[in-house]
N, C-alpha and C positions, 0 to 999 in steps of 0.2 A: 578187889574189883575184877568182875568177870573178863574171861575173851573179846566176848562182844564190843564192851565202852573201849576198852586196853585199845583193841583196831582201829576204830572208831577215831582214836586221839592222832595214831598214825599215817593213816590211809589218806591218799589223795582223791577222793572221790569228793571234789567240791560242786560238783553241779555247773554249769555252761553259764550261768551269771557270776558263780563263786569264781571260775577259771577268767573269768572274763577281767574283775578286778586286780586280781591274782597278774595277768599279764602289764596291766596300766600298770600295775605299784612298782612293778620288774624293770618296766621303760624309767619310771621317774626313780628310779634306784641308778640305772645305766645313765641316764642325764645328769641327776649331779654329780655322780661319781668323775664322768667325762669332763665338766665345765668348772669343778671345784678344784680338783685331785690331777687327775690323766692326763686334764689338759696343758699341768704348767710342766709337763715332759718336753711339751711342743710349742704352747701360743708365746713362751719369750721368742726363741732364737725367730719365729718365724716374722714375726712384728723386726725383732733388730736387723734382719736380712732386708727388709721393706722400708723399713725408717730412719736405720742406723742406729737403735737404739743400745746402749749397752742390754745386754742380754742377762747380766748376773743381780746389775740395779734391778729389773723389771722381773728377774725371779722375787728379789727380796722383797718384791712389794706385796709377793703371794698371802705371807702371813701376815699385815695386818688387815690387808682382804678378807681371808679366813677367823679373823675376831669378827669383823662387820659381820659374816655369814653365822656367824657366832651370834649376835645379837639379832640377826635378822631372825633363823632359827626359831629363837624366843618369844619372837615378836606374834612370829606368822603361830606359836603353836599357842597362845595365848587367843588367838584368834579363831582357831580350831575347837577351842570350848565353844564360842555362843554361835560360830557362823558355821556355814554349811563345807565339808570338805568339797564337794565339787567345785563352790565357788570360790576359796581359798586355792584351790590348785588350778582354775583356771584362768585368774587372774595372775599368781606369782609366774605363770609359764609363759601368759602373752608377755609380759612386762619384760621377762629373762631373754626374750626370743630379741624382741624391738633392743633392748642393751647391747646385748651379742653382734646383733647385725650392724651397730652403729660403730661398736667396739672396733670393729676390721677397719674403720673411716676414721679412726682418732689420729690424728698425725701431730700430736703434741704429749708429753710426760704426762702432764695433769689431767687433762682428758683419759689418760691408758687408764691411770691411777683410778680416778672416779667411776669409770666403768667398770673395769674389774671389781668395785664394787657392791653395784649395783649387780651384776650378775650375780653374785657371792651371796649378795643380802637376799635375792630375792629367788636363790637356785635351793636357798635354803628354806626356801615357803613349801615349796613342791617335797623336797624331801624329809619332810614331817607328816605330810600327806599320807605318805606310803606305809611305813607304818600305822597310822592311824587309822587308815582303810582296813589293814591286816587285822586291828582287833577288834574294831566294829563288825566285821562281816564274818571272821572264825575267833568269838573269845576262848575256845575252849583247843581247837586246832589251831593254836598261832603259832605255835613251834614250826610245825609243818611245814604251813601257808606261808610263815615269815621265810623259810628255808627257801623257796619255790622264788618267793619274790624277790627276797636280794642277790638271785641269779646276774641280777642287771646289772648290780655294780661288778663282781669280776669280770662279767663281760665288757665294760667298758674298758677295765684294764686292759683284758687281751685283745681287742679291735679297737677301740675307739681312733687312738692316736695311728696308728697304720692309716685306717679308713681315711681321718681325715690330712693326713699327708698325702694320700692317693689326688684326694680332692684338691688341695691347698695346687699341687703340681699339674692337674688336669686343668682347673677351672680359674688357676687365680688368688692372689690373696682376697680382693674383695670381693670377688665372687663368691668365694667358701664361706665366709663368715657370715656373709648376708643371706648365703642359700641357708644355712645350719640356721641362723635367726630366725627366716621365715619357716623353718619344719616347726621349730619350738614354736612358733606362734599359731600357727594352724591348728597342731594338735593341743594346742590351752582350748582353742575354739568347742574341737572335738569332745574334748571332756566336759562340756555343759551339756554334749548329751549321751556320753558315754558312762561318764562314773555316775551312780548310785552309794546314798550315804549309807544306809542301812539293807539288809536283805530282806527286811521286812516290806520295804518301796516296793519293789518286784516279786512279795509273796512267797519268798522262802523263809526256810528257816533258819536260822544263823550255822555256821559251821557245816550246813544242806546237811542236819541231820531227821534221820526219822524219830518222831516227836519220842516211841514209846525209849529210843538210844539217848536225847535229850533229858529224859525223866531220869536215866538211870547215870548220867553223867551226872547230876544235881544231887542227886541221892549215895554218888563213890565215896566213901572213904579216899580221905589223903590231896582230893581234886577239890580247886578252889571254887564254889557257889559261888558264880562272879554276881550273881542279882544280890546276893548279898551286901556288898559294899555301898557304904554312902558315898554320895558327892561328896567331893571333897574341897575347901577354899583356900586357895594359895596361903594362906596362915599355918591352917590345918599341914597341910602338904611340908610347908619348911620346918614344921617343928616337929616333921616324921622322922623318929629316926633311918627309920628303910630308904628314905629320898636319900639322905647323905650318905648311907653307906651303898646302896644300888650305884649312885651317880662316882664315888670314889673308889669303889670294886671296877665298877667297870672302864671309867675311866682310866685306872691305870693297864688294867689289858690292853686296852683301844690304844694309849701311851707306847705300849711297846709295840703293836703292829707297828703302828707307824713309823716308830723309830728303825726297824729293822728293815722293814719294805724300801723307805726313804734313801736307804745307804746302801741296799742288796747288791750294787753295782757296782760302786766303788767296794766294795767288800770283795768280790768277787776280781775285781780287776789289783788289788793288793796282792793278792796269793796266786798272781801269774795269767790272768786268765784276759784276754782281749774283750774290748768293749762289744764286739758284735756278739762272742762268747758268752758276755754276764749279762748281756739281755736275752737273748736267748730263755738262760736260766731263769732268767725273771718272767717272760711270756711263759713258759712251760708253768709256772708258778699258778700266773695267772689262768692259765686255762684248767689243771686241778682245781682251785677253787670255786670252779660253775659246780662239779658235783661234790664239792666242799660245802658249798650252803646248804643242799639238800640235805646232806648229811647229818650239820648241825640241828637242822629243824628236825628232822624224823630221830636225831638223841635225845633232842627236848622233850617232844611226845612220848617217848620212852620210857627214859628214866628221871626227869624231872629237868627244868632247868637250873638248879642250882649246882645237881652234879655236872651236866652237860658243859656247864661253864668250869666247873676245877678242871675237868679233863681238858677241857680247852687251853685253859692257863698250863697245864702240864705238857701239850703237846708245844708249848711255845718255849716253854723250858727246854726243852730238848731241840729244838731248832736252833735255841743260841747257842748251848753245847755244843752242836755239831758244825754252829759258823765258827764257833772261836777255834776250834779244831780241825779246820777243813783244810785238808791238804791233800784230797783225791778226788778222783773224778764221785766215786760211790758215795762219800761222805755227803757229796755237792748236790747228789742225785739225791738223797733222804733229805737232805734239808729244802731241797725244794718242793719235796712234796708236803712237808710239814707246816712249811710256811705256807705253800697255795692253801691246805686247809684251813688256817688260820684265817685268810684272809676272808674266806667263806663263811666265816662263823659270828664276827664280834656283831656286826649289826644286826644281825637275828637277835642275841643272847639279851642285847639291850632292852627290848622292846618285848621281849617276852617276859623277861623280869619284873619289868615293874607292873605290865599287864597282871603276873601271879601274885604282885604284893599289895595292889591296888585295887581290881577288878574292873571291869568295861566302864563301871559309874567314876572312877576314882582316877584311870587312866590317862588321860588330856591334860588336866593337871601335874598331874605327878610327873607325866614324861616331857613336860614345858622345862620344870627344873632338873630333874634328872640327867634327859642328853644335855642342857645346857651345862650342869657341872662335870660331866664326863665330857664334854669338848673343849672346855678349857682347861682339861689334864690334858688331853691327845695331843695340845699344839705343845706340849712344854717337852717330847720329844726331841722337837729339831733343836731349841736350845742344849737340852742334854745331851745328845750326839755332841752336838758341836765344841760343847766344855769338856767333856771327856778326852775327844780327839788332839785339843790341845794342848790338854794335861798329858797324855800317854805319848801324845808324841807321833798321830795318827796311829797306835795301834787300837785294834778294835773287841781287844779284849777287857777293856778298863770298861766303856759304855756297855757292851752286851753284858758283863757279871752285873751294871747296875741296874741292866731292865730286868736280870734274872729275881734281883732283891723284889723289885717291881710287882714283877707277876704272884712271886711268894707270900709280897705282902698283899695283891688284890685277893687271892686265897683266902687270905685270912679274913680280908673284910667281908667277903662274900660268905663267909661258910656263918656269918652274926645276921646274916638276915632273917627276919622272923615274916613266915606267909601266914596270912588268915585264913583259915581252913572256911 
């Protein structure tokens, strides 16, 4: 493949409608990362200081929240085949916005319980979205584009919970939650006339390439002819073998971010280090991974994403390494940067995978079951932390050698996947 296509896959020259969606998909990457993830750093204790509620009960309610978002997920992306993304996302974000704001008003368990929810089921309509936009509007630059876009989520890591403690102090508990409600709901508004489902609605061309760059991306050697693929029917789809190993490759990557991320603090706070200290280390983390996602997307474009992703598993191998062995400030300092990359990268890697096994026709389908079976590996983490930790006696080398297994064996399943040229 010439210079010319080679650039073409890498370069961010998406055109002022391509940047345009490229920013929406980045904010609904930052939203649910904040309302799923970020925010159970903060919405317990701050609810228990308000209500009296135990604070450790109302974390544990996180994960069966995170199954509903689990099934919501599924729901909303099966939805994303016949209906329109714009209307699909601005529906799940009014509805998230109106939960949220009422959320801050629940003064009983059962109500916490039900809304958290409902947030959870319906934050996960929006965040299928975003991807989905990514490979309708660049199928051939999604590495990139995906790279660009889930900016949003490590930035929520490193602002979200600050910003809205700022707020939570400034304005109120139910001020904050009802003002954060009504943003979310405004901007569902706005996206009925902001996002565009195709670039063809607004007269470009996909990836804003020039048609004769188009003709010769079709024509590369090694690059997937996405017009080639059939539609695909949830039958077809589960009796792929690429669905189950895509969704179980990636899944256990995704398994070990989180298990590692989930504990970076008490990890850090085991081997001496004050809690204002292991956050710290964690925000520094978190803000490496804004040009940690770029990074993943322009290796994707690069050298493929099959390799992009072993390297990715291998840089995470070396981040446990260096936690089970950290006993200096330098040690602490390379694993933070290894881990903020990491955090950059798995959601790109997902979505551009099954884009390259599937093609644009085959994509909506395939990524319905896909993330849904790589998200019910991610949550089985917290339980294996947890068993580990009991077994070993809290030490944190028994769980990190078994995410090590983890990533070795997602390696493996990944390196079986077969692309259709």
């Amino acid at each position: 493949m010439n210079k010319k296509v080679s650039t073409s896959l890498t370069d961010s020259r998406f055109g002022k409608w391509g940047w345009s969606m490229i920013v929406y998909a980045m904010i609904m990457y930052f939203l649910f990362a904040a309302l799923s993830t970020d925010g159970q750093n903060l919405f317990p204790s701050a609810f228990a200081g308000v209500y009296g509620f135990d604070p450790n009960a109302l974390l544990a309610y996180a994960t069966p929240a995170s199954i509903v978002g689990i099934i919501g997920g599924f729901l909303f992306a099966r939805l994303l085949i016949k209906h329109s993304t714009r209307m699909v996302s601005a529906i799940s974000l009014i509805i998230t916005g109106v939960a949220f704001a009422l959320w801050g008003m629940c003064g009983s368990i059962v109500l916490y319980i039900l809304l958290l929810m409902v947030v959870c089921f319906f934050a996960s309509g929006f965040s299928f979205v975003a991807p989905t936009l990514m490979t309708d509007w660049f199928p051939y630059k999604k590495g990139i584009a995906l790279g660009w876009a889930t900016i949003g989520a490590p930035l929520s890591s490193a602002f979200f919970v600050s910003g809205f403690s700022i707020l939570l102090a400034k304005a109120g508990f139910k001020t904050a939650f009802i003002a954060l409600g009504v943003v979310i709901v405004i901007f569902g508004i706005i996206s009925l006339f902001w996002v565009k489902d195709t670039p063809e609605s607004v007269g470009v061309l996909p990836d804003n390439m020039d048609p004769e760059v188009a003709k010769e991306l079709t024509a590369a050697s090694g690059q997937n002819v996405v017009d080639d693929f059939e539609e695909l029917s949830l039958g077809q789809v589960m009796k792929t073998p690429n669905t189950w190993l895509i969704g179980i490759g990636y899944g256990l990557l995704w398994m070990v971010t989180v298990g590692v991320v989930s504990q970076f603090i008490p990890r850090m706070m085991s081997v001496g280090y004050e809690q204002s200290q292991a956050l710290l280390f964690l925000t520094i983390s978190s803000i490496i991974a804004i040009p940690g996602s770029y990074f993943w997307g322009w290796l994707d474009g690069k050298v493929g994403t099959k390799l992009a992703s072993v390297i990715y598993s291998f840089s995470y191998i070396f981040a446990l390494l260096v936690l089970i062995f950290a006993s200096n400030p330098a040690l602490i300092w390379i694993g933070c940067i290894f881990i903020g990359l990491g955090l950059g990268g798995i959601l790109n890697l997902i979505p551009s995978m099954t884009m390259s096994a599937f093609g644009k026709n085959g994509f909506k389908q395939a990524n319905s079951i896909v993330t849904t079976i790589a998200s019910l590996i991610r949550v089985l983490a917290f339980a294996i932390m947890a068993t580990c930790l009991t077994i070993s006696g809290g030490s944190y080398t028994l769980p990190y050698t078994v995410f090590i297994i983890a990533d070795i064996l997602g390696i493996v399943v990944l390196l079986l996947i077969r692309k259709k040229k």
